[in-house]
C-alpha positions as CSV (number, residue, x, y, z in Angstrom):
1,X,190.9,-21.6,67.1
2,X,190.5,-25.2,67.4
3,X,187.1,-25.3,65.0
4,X,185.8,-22.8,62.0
5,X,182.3,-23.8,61.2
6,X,179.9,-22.6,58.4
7,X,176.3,-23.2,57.8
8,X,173.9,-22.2,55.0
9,X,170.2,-22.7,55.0
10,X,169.3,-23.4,51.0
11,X,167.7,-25.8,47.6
12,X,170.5,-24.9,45.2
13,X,172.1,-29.1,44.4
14,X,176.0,-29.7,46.0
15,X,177.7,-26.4,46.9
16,X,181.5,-26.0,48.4
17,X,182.1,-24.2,51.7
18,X,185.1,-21.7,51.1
19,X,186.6,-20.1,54.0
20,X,188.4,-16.7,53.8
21,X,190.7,-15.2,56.2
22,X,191.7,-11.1,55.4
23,X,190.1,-11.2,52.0
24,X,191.8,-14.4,50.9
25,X,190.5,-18.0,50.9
26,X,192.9,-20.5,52.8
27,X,190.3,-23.5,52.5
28,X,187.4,-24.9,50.1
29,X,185.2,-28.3,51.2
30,X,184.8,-31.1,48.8
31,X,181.0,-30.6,47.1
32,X,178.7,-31.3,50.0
33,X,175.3,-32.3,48.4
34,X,171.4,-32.9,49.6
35,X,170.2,-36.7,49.8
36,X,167.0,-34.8,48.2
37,X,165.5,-31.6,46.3
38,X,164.0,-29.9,49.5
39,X,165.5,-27.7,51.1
40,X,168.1,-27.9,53.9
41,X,170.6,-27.3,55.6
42,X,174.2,-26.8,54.5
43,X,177.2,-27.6,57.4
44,X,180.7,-27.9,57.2
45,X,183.9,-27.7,59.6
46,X,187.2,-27.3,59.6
47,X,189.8,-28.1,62.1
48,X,192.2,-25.1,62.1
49,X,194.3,-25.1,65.3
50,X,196.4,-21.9,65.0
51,X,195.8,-18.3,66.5
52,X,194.8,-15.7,64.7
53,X,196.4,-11.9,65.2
54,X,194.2,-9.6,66.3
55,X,191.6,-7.6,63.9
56,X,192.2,-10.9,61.3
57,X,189.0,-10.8,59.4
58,X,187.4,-14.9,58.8
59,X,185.0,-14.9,56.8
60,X,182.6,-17.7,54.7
61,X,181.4,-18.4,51.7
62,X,178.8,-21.1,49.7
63,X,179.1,-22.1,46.1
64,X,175.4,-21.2,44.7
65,X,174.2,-19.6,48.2
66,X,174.3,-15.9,48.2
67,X,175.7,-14.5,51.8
68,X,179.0,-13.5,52.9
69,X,179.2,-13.8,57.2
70,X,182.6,-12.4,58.5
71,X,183.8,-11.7,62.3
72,X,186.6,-9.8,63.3
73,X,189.0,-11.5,65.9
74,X,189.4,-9.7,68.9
75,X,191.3,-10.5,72.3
């Protein structure tokens, strides 16, 4: 994996993009925050570049956003 990216559609101030892999997080953004109050979009990435075993679970996570997206890695 050469790119993880997460997005979050939400009004909630600065959140912090965590990234989880098997039910442990390996990675939190600095606070990402809105120019404004209306609402938008959230984006980070990360630049990873390792392999993950098959079945790993990654998963993602917002600061203040409710939602928890996870894919399974399969080969």
């Amino acid at each position: 994996m050469n790119q993880w990216n997460t997005t979050a559609n939400a009004n909630v101030g600065c959140s912090q993009a965590k990234y989880v892999r098997n039910s442990n997080q390996v990675f939190e953004s600095a606070p990402i925050c809105p120019p404004n109050d209306n609402p938008g979009v959230y984006y980070y990435y990360t630049n990873p570049e390792t392999t993950y075993p098959q079945n790993t679970k990654l998963c993602n996570a917002w600061t203040r956003i409710t939602g928890y997206p996870c894919a399974t890695v399969h080969r």
